[in-house]
C-alpha positions as CSV (number, residue, x, y, z in Angstrom):
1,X,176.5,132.6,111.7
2,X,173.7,133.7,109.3
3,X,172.0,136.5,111.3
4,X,168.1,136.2,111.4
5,X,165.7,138.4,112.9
6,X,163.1,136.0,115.3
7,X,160.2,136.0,112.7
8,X,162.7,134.1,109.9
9,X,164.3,132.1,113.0
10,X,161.0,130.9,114.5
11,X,159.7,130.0,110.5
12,X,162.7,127.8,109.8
13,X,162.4,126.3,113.4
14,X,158.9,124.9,112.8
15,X,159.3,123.6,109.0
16,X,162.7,122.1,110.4
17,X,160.1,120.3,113.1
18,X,157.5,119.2,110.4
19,X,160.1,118.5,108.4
20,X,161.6,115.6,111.1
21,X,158.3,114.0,112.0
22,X,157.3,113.4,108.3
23,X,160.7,112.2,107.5
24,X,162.4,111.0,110.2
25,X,163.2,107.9,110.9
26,X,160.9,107.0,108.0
27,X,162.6,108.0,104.6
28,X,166.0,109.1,106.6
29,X,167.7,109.9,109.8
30,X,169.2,112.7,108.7
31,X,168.1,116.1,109.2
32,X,169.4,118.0,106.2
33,X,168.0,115.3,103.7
34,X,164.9,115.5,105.7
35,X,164.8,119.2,105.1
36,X,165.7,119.0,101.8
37,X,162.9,116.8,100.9
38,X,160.2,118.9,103.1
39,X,161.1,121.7,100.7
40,X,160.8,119.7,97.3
41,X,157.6,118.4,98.3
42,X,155.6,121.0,100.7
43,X,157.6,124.3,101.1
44,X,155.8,127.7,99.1
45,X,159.0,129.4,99.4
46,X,162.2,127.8,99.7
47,X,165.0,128.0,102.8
48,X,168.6,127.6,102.4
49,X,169.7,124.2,104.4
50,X,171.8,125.8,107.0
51,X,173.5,123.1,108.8
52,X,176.8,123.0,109.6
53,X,179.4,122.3,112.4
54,X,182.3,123.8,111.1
55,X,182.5,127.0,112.9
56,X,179.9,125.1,116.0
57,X,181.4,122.2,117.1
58,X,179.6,119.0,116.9
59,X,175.9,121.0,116.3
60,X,174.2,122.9,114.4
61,X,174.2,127.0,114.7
62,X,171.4,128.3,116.0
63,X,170.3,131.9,117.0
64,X,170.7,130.4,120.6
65,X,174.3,130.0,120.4
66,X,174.5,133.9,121.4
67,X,172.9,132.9,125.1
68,X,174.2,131.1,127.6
69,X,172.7,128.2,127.5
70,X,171.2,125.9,130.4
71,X,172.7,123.0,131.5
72,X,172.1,119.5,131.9
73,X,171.1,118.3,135.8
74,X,172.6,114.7,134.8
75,X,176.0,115.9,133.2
76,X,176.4,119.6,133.2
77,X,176.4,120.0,129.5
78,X,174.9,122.7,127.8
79,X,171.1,121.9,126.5
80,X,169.6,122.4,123.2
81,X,166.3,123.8,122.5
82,X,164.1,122.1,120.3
83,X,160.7,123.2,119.0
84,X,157.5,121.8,119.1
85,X,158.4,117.7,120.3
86,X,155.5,115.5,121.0
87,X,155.2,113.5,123.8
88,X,154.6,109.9,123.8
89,X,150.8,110.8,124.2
90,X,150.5,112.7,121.6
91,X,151.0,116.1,123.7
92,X,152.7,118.7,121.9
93,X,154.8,121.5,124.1
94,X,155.8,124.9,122.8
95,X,159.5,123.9,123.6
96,X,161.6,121.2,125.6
97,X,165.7,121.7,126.1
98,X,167.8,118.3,125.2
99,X,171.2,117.1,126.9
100,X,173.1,116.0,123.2
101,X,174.9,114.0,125.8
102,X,172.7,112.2,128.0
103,X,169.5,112.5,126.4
104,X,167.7,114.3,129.2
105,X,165.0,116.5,128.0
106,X,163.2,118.9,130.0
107,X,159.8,119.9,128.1
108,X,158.6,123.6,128.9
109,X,155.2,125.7,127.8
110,X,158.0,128.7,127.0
111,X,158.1,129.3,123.4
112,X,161.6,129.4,121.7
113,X,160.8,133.9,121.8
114,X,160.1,133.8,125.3
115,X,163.0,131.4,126.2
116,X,164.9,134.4,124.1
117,X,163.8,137.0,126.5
118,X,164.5,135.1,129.7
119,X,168.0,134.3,128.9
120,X,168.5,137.5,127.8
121,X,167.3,138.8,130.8
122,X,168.8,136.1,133.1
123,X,172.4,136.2,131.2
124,X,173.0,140.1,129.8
125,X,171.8,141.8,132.9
């Protein structure tokens, strides 16, 4: 996995987000083309595309994959953290962790650094 420090991390996390609610489902449903084209169009500097399962399973590295991860209250599997969704009512929230089985999500005001810090602290002791 690409090793990024949390200021590159969190800058790729939010043009990733812009990048999915300009494009998606729109012009595409898939992420990487999404990004792709946020680039093209809007990006100042551009970011490698850095998606790929083949050493994650069935998603997409992130610098979360060195935490343990919470889990899902419906299944029990392991949550994904995504940045900056918007509710129905137009309410943004710093953060909200997704079940990629069961769709759960659980919306938090923890930003993706402080979510850092409390696993860290929760998980490394």
């Amino acid at each position: 996995m690409k090793k990024m420090n949390y200021e590159e991390f969190n800058t790729r996390m939010q043009e990733v987000a812009k990048a999915r609610k300009i494009f998606i489902p729109h012009i595409t449903k898939n992420i990487s083309i999404a990004f792709e084209l946020y680039q093209e169009i809007f990006a100042e500097e551009k970011l490698d595309v850095f998606v790929s399962t083949a050493t994650a399973g069935n998603h997409t590295m992130s610098k979360f994959d060195e935490y343990e991860r919470p889990v899902c209250d419906e299944c029990s599997a392991e949550l994904r953290l995504s940045v900056a969704p918007v509710t129905r009512d137009g309410v943004t929230y710093p953060t909200t962790w997704v079940c990629p089985e069961c769709g759960m999500e659980y919306l938090t005001k923890n930003t993706a650094q402080e979510w850092m810090e409390a696993l860290k602290n929760d998980f490394e002791g």
